[in-house]
N, C-alpha and C positions, 0 to 999 in steps of 0.2 A: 453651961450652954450659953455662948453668944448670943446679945440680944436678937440679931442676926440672921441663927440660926432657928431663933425660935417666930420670929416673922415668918421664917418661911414656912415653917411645921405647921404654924395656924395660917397660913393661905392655901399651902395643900391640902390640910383637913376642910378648911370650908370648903373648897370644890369639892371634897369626897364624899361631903354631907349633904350636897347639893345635888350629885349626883343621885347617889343611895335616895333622900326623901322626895324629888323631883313633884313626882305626882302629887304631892302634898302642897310645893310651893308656888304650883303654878296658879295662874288667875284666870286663864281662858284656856280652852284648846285651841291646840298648836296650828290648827290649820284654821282655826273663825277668824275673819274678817270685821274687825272691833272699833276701826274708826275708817270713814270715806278717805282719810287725808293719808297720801303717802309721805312715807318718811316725816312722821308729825313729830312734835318735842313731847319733851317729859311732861307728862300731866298725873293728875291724881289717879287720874284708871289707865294711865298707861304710863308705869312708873320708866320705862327705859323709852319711850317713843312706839313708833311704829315701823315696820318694816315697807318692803315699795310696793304691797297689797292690803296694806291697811293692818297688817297683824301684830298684836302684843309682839314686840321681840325681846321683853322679861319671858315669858314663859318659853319662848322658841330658846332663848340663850340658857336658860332652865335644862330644858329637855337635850338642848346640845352638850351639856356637860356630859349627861347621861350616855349618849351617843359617844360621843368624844371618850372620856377616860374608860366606859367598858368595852367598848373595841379593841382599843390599847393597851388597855389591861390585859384584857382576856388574849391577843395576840402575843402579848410580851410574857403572860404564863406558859403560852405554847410554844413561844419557841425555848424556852429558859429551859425547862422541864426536860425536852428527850437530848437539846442541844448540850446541857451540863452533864447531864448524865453520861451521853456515849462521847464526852471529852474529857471526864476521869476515866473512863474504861478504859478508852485508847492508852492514857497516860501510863495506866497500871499493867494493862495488859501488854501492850507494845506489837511488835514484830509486824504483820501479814496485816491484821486488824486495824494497827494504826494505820498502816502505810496506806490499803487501803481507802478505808473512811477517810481522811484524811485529804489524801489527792482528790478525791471525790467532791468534798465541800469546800475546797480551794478553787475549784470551778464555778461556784457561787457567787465567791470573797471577790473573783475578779471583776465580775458581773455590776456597775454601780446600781447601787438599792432602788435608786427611783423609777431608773431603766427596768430593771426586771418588774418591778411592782404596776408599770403602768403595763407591761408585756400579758400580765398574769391579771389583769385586773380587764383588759381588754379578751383575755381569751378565755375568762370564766367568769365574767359580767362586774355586777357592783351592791350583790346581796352583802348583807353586814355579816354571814358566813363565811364570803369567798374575803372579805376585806381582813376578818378577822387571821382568816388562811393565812392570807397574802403577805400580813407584816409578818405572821410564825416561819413562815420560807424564805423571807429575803433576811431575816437577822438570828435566826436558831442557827445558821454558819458561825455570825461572830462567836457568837456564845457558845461555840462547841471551842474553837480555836482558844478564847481568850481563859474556860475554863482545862482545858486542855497544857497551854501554860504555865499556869499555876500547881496544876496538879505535878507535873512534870520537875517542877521546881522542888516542891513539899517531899514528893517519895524519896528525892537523893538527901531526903536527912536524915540521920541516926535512929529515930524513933521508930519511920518505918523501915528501915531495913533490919532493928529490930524484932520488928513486928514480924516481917518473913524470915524471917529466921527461926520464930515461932512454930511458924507452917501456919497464920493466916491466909485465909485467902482473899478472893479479889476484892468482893461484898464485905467482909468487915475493914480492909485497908479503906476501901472510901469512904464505908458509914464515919466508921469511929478514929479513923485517922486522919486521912487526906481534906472530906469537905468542913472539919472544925477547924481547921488550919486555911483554909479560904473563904470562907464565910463572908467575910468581912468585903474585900475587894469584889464579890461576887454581887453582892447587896448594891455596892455601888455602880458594879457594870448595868445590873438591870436598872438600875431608876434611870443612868443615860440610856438605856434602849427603851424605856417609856419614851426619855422626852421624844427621841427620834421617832417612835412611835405613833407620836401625838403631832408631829411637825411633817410626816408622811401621810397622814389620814388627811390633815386639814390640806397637805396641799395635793393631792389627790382629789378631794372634795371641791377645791377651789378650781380645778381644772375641770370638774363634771365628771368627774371618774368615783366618789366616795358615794356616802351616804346619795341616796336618791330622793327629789321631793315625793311627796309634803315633807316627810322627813328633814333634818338638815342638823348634821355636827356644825361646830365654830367656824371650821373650813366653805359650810358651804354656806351660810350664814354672810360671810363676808363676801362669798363670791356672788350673792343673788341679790346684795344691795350695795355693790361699789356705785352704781349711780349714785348714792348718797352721798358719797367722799364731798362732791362742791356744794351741798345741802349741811355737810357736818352734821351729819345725821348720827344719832346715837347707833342706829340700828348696823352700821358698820364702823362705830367704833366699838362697841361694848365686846362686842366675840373676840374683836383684835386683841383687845386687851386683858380679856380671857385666857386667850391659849399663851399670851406673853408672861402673865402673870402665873400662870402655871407652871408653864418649863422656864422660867429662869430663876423660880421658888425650888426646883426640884435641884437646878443646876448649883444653885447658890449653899444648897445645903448638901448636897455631895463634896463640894468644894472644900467642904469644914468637916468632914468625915475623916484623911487622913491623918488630920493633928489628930483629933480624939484617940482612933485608932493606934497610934504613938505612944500617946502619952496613956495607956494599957496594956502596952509590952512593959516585961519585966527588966527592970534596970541588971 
């Protein structure tokens, strides 16, 4: 492992650790009002400053982690989950099915992500359910497509035609043939549809469309105290460099995924 790649593994893990212990690490609740002075500096009780109502923005930038990566998360397992699934079926099953499904979610793909999401965000509000919805529908398309693909690719090889020639059928071609053979590329489509995930939430939330207060992910976070920008205010730098420090740890280590992956094919 490049030094590189393991920077990034422990910047990911700590926000995962940050988000998961949250409640533990914080110092005040999120919404008390803990010093008079907005946008105050780093002090002994307010290790990140203040936000522009006087709030700790360590524990807010705390609790937006939590906010932030399990919305994204949890969006990016919904759409992964029915969107891989019925894009090996298509692949394996083909005909009426694919065609289909298919044209269906190509209606989608045309559709750009942030347009529909702010469409769907406006016409069934901004609970962290309907947000959670909202990135599983604008990006369970790619990931039917991109695992559809792949799968497409894998069955015209020897093993599985093999394999139907056996008289398997559909369910064991994709358990135990097709998704061990994509695995790989798979892993790394979804850590990019995290980051975009996580790059559609914050600016969602930056726009007054995400999380709603008291609440507030890194998105909104930056968006409630850009008055600070000419104050150089911690309180809209720390979230920026949050959500930066994130997706370009997740980017940088996908980036180094396909030597690995190389260099574990058989010579």
């Amino acid at each position: 492992m490049s030094p590189l790649a393991a920077l990034c593994i422990a910047v990911i893990a700590f926000w995962v650790v940050v988000a998961m212990l949250a409640p533990l690490l914080v110092r005040y609740p999120t919404g008390e009002i803990v010093d008079y002075e907005f946008f105050g500096p780093m002090t002994a009780t307010t290790w990140l400053g203040t936000d522009y109502l006087g709030r700790d923005i360590y524990s807010r930038v705390i609790y937006g982690a939590r906010l932030t990566i399990g919305i994204s998360l949890a969006g990016t397992v919904l759409a992964a989950v029915p969107g891989i699934t019925l894009g090996m079926l298509a692949a394996v099953i083909g005909g009426w099915f694919d065609a289909v499904l298919s044209r269906f979610l190509d209606a989608f793909v045309g559709i750009p992500q942030l347009l529909l999401a702010l469409v769907l965000v406006a016409a069934g509000g901004s609970s962290i359910p309907m947000l959670i919805g909202v990135i599983a529908i604008t990006f369970g398309p790619s990931c039917y497509r991109f695992a559809r693909a792949l799968a497409l690719d894998v069955q015209a090889m020897d093993f599985v035609t093999a394999a139907r020639a056996r008289g398997e059928g559909s369910v064991y071609l994709i358990r135990a043939e097709i998704l061990p053979g994509i695995m790989a590329p798979l892993l790394a489509d979804q850590g990019l549809i995290f980051v975009k995930s996580v790059l559609m939430m914050s600016g969602l939330s930056f726009l007054g469309l995400g999380v709603q207060p008291p609440q507030a992910d890194w998105g909104g976070l930056v968006r409630e105290n850009m008055m600070g920008l000419s104050y150089l205010a911690p309180a809209v730098i720390v979230p920026s460099i949050a959500i930066v420090s994130l997706t370009l740890s997740i980017n940088l280590l996908i980036d180094s995924l396909p030597t690995r992956i190389k260099d574990r094919e058989p010579q």
